[in-house]
TILODREN-821014 format. One line per field, with one value per residue (C-alpha): x, y, z; residue in one letter. Coordinates in Angstrom, 1 decimal. Layout:
% TILODREN-821014
X = c(X, ...)
Y = c(Y, ...)
Z = c(Z, ...)
type = c(A, ...)
% end
This chain:
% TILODREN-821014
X = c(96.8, 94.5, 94.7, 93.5, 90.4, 90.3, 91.2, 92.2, 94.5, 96.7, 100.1, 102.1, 103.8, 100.4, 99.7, 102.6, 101.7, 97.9, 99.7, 100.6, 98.2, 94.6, 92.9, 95.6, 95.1, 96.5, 94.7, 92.7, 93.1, 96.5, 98.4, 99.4, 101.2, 100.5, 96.6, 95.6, 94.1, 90.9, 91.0, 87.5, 84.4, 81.5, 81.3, 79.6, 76.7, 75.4, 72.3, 70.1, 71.2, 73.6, 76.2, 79.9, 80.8, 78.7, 80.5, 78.6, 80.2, 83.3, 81.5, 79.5, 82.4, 86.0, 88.1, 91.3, 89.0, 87.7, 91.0, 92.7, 89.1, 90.2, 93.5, 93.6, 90.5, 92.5, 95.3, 93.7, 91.7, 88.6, 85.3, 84.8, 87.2, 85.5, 88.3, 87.8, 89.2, 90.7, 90.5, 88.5, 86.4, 86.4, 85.6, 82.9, 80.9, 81.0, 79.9, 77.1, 75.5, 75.1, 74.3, 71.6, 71.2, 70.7, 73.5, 76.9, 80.4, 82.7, 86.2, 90.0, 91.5, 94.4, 93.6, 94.0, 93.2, 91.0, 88.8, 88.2, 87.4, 85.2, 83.5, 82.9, 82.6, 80.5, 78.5, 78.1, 75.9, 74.6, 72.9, 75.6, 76.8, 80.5, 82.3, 86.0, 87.7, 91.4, 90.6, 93.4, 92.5, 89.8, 88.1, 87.6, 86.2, 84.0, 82.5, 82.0, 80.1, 77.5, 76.8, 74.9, 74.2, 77.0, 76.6, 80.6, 83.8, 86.4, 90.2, 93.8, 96.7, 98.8, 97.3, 98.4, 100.6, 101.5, 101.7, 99.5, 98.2, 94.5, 94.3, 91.5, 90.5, 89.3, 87.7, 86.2, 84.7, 83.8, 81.9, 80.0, 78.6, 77.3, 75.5, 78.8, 80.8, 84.0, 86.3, 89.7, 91.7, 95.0, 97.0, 99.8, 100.4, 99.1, 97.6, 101.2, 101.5, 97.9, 94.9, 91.7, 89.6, 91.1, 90.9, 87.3, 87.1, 83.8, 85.4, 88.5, 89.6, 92.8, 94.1, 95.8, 97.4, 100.3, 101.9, 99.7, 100.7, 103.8, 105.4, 103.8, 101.9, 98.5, 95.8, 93.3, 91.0, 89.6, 86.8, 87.5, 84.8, 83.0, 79.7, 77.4, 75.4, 77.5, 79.2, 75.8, 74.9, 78.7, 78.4, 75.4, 76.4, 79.7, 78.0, 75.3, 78.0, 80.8, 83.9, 85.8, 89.4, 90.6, 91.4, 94.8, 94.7, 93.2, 96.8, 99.2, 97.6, 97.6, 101.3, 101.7, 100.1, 102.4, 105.4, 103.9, 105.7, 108.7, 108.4, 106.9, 109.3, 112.3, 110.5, 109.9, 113.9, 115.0, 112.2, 113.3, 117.0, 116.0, 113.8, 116.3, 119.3, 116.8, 115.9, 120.1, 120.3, 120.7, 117.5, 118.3, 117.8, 115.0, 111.9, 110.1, 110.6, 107.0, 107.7, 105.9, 108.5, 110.3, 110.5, 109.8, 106.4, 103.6, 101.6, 104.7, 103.3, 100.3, 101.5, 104.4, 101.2, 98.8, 101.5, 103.0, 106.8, 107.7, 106.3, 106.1, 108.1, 106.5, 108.3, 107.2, 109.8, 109.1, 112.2, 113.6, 113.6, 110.4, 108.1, 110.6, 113.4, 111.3, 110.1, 113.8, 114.6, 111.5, 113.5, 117.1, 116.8, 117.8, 117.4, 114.2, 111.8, 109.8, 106.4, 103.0, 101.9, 103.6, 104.3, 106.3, 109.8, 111.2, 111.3, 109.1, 109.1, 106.6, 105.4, 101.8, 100.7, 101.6, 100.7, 98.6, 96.9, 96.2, 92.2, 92.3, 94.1, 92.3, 90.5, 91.0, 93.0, 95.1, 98.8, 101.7, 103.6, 107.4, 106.7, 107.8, 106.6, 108.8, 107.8, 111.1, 111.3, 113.8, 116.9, 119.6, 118.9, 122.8, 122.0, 118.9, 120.4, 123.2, 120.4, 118.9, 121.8, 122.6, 119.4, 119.7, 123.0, 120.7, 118.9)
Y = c(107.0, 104.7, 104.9, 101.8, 102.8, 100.0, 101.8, 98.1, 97.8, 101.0, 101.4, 103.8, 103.8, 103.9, 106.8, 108.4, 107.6, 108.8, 111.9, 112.7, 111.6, 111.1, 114.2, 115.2, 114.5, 116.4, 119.5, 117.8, 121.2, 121.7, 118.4, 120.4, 117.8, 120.7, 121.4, 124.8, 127.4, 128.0, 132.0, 132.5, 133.1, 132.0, 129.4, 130.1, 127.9, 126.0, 127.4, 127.8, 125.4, 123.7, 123.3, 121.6, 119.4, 120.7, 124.0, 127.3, 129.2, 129.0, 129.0, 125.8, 124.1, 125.2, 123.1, 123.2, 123.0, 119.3, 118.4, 118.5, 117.3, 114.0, 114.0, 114.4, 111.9, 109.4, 109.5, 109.6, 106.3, 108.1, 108.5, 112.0, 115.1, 118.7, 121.7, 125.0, 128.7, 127.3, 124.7, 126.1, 126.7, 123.1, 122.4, 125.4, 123.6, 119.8, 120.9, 123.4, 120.9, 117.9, 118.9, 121.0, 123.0, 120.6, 118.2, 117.4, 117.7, 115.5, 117.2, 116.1, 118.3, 119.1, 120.8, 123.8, 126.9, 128.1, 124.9, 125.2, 129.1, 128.1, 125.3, 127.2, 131.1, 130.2, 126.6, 126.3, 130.7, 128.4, 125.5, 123.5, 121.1, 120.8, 118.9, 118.0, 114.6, 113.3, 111.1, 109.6, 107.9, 105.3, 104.7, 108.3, 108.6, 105.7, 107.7, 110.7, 108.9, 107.7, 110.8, 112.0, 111.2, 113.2, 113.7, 114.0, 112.7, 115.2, 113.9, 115.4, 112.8, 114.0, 116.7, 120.6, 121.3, 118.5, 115.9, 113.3, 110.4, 108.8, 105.4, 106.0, 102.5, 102.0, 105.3, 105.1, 101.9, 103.1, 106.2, 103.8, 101.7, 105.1, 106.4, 109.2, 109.8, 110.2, 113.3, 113.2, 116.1, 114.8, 117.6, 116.5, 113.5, 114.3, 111.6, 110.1, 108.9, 108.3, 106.9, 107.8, 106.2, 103.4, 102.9, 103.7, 107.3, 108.7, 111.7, 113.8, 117.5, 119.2, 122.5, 122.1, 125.5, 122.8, 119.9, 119.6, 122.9, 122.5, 126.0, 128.5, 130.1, 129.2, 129.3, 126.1, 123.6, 120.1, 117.5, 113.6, 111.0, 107.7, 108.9, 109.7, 111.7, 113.5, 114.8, 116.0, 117.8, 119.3, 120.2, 122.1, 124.3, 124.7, 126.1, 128.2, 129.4, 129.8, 129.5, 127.9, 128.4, 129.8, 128.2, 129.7, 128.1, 124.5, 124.8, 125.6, 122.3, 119.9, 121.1, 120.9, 117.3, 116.0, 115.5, 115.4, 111.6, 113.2, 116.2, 114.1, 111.5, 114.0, 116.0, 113.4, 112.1, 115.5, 115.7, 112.2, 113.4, 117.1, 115.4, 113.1, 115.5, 117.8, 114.4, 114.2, 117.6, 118.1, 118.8, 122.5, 123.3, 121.0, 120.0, 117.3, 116.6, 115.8, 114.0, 110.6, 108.8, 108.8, 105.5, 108.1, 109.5, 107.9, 107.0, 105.8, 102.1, 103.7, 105.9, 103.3, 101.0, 103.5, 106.4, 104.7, 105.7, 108.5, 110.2, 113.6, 117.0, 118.8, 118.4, 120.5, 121.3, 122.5, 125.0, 124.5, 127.7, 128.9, 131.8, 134.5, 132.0, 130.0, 133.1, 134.5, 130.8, 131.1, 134.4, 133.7, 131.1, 132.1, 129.1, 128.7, 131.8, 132.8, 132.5, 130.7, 127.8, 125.0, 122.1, 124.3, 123.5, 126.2, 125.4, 127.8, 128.2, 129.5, 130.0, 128.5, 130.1, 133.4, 132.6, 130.0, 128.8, 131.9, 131.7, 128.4, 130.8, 130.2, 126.7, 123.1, 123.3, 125.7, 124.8, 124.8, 128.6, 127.2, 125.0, 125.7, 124.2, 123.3, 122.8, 120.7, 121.8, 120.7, 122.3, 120.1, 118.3, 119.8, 123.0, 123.2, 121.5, 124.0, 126.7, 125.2, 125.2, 128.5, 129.8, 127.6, 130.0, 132.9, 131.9)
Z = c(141.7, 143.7, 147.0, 149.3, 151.7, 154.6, 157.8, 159.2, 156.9, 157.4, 158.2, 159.4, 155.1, 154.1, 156.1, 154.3, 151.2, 151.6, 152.8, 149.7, 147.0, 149.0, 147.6, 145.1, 142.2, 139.1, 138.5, 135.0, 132.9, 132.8, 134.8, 138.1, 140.1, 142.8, 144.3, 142.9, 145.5, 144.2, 145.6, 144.5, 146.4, 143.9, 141.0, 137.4, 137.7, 133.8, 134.1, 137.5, 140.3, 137.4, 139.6, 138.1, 140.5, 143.5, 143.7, 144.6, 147.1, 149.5, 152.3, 151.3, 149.6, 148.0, 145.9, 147.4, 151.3, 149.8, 148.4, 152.5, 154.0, 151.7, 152.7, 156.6, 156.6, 154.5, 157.0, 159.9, 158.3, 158.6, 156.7, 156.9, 157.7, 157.8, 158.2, 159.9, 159.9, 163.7, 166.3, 168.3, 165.7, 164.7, 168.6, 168.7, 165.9, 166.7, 170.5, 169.4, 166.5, 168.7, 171.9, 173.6, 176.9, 179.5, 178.5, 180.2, 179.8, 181.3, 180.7, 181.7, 184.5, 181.8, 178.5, 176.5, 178.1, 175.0, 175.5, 179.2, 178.3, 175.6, 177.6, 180.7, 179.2, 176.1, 176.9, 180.2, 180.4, 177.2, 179.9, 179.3, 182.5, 182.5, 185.3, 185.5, 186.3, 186.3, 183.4, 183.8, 186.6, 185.7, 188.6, 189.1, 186.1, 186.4, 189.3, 187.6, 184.9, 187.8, 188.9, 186.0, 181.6, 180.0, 176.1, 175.7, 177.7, 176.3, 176.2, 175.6, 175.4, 175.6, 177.5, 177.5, 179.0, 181.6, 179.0, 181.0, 179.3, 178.7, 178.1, 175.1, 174.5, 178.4, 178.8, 175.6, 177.0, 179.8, 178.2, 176.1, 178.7, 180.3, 176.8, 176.3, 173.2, 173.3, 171.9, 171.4, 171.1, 169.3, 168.0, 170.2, 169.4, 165.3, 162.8, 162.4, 166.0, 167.5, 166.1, 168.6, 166.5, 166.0, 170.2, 170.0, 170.3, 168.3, 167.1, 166.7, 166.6, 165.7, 165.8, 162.4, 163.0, 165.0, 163.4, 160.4, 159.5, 160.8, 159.7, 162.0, 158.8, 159.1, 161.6, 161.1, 162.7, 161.8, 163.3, 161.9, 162.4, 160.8, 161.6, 158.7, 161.1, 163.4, 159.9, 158.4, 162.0, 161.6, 158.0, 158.2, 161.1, 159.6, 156.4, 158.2, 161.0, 158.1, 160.5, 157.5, 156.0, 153.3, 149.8, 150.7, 154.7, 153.4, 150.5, 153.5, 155.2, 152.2, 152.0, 155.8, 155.9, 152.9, 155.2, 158.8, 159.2, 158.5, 160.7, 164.0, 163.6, 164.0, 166.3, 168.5, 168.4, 169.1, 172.1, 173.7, 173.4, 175.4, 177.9, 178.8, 179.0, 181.0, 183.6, 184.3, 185.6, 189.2, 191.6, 192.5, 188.2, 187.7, 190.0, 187.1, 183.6, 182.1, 178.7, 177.8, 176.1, 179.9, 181.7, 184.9, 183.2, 184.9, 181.4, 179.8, 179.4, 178.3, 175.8, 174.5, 173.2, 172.2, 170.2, 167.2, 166.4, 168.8, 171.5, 170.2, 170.2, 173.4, 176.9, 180.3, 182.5, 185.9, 187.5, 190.9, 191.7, 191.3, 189.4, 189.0, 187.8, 185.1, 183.5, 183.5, 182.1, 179.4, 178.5, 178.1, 175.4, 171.3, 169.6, 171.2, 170.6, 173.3, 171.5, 172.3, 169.9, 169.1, 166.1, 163.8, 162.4, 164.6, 168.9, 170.7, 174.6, 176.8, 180.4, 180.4, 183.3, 182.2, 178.7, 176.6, 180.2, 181.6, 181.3, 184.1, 186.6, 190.4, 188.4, 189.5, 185.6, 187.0, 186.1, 188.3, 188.4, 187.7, 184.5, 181.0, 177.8, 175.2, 171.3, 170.3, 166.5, 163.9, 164.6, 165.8, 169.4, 170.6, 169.9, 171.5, 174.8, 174.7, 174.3, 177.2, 179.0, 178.8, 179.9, 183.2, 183.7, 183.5, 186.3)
type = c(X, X, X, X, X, X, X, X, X, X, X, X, X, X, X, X, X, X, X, X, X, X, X, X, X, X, X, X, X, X, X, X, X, X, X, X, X, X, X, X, X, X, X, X, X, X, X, X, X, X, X, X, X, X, X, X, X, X, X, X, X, X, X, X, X, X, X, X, X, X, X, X, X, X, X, X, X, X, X, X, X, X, X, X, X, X, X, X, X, X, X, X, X, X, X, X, X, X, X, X, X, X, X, X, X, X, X, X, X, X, X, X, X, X, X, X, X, X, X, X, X, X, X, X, X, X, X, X, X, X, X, X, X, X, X, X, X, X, X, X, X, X, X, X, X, X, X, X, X, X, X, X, X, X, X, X, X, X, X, X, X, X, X, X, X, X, X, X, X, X, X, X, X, X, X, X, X, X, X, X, X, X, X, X, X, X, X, X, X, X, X, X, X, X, X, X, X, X, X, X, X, X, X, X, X, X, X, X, X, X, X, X, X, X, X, X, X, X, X, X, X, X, X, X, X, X, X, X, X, X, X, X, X, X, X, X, X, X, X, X, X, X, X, X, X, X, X, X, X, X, X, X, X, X, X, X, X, X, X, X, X, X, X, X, X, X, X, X, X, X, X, X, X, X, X, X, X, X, X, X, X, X, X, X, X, X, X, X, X, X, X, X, X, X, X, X, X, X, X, X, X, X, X, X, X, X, X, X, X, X, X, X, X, X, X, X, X, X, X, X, X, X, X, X, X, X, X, X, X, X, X, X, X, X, X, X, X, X, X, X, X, X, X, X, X, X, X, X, X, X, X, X, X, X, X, X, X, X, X, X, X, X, X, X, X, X, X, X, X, X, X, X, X, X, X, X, X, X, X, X, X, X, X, X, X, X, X, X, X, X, X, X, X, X, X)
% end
């Protein structure tokens, strides 16, 4: 099947569609309508440096890895997708091949605990600057970008775990005017529902291990650009480094990635429906509801013109009553499983401070002590209210 390659022109069906034939061929020996995993590690060559098709090692290239790079890059409406053994792997590598000691990072005041640690335990003992700003506040950022050349402005939106929103298309500008590129970290929101590229971002990374997985089976990491390159720079440090998945990894992604419009679409209806049910209930139960698709979250404008059919399945919850009682709450759910990660069929709830953002303790990331984070899975939105309802009751 031929599958159309103007980014301009994609919609959100087409997206679907790419989904599930960009990069799947059938297998030409026998017809598979599924992509084999090509579990080897080397490839007979036709005599020395006779390569079929390119292939020598797994390191350097894999079958089943190129058959997901073309399919996440075809969705996302990108050039080039390079896939990794995690995302911070995927992160690790894009940082370390295009920048130096000496250069800047400006990073958002919300993100991932394993990217702060990463940024400020690994690059910055490197001779790597890294400064943090509400980005989204644009006149703050603005500022920031005055003070000194930054090589990357580094985004989450929505961000993790507060579920604050950048407006990518102004920031972006505003990077550009200043000589920065822009990253955006979109494994959030996913390829189905935000397009940073599109808004002007330079690249983007995903932990695929989330919603392009989608079944908590598979630990993975991509980088998506249009930049010849900033892919060659990637490529080769992702060969000579060798941080890449599987054959068996790169087949739970392709499979993952087949029915991601599906799965963020009903995520994100069963998310609206929680978040909202979570805003009625009375002040002594619940201090703030942070969930974008809210009229009462401060980015909602924002993210109702830059998210494309839903607003995703993760909600924070901060508890009334403090500490002790959220981390009773985070343990008193059973349809949700207490667990850290997120983006799988199943809802998983956490305490961030205690768990997934425990490395940005005593920082100016340091998140507030009575939230909860919510992955809304697939299960049916009543039960997971009544779930929610009954852990309140335990508090």
């Amino acid at each position: 099947m031929t599958i159309a390659t103007d980014p301009a022109a994609l919609s959100a069906s087409a997206r679907a569609t790419r989904a599930i034939h960009a990069g799947q061929e059938p297998d030409p020996t026998t017809g598979a309508v599924v992509t084999p995993i090509y579990m080897t590690s080397t490839f007979k060559q036709d005599g020395v440096g006779g390569l079929r098709h390119g292939y020598d090692y797994s390191r350097s290239v894999n079958p089943t890895r190129t058959s997901f790079d073309e399919q996440l890059a075809s969705v996302e409406g990108a050039k080039y997708a390079l896939s990794f053994s995690s995302g911070l792997a995927a992160i690790d590598v894009l940082l370390r091949s295009t920048i130096k000691p000496g250069d800047n990072i400006l990073l958002g005041n919300d993100v991932y605990g394993g990217t702060y640690r990463l940024l400020s335990k690994v690059f910055v003992p490197w001779g790597v600057g890294l400064d943090v700003v509400d980005i989204t506040d644009l006149a703050a950022v603005a500022a920031a970008l005055e003070t000194k050349p930054y090589a990357y402005l580094w985004v989450e939106t929505p961000s993790n775990p507060l579920l604050n929103i950048t407006d990518i298309a102004a920031v972006s500008a505003l990077a550009h005017d200043h000589g920065a590129k822009v990253v955006v970290d979109n494994t959030f929101a996913s390829p189905v529902l935000q397009h940073p590229l599109e808004e002007g971002a330079d690249a983007v990374v995903y932990s695929t291990t989330k919603y392009i997985g989608g079944h908590s089976d598979v630990v993975g990491g991509a980088v998506v650009l249009n930049d010849e390159e900033v892919r060659d720079q990637v490529a080769f440090l992702q060969n000579a480094a060798g941080a890449v998945p599987s054959p068996f990894d790169s087949w739970l992604d392709i499979r993952g990635l087949k029915t991601l419009d599906l799965r963020v679409k009903q995520h994100s209806r069963n998310a609206l429906k929680v978040a909202q049910w979570l805003e009625s209930q009375p002040a002594e139960l619940v201090e703030r509801v942070w969930y974008p698709g809210l009229e009462s979250h401060p980015g909602h404008e924002i993210a109702a013109r830059q998210m494309h059919g839903g607003f995703g399945g993760m909600i924070s919850v901060q508890i009334a009553a403090g500490f002790e009682a959220a981390k009773r709450f985070a343990g008193a759910t059973q349809v949700f499983t207490l667990a850290e990660s997120l983006g799988g069929v199943e809802s998983l709830i956490e305490h961030p401070g205690a768990m997934t953002h425990a490395s940005v303790a005593g920082t100016t990331l340091e998140v507030p002590a009575n939230l909860i984070r919510l992955s809304v899975g697939l299960e049916d939105a009543d039960d997971l209210i009544a779930d929610l309802e009954r852990a309140f009751k335990a508090i």
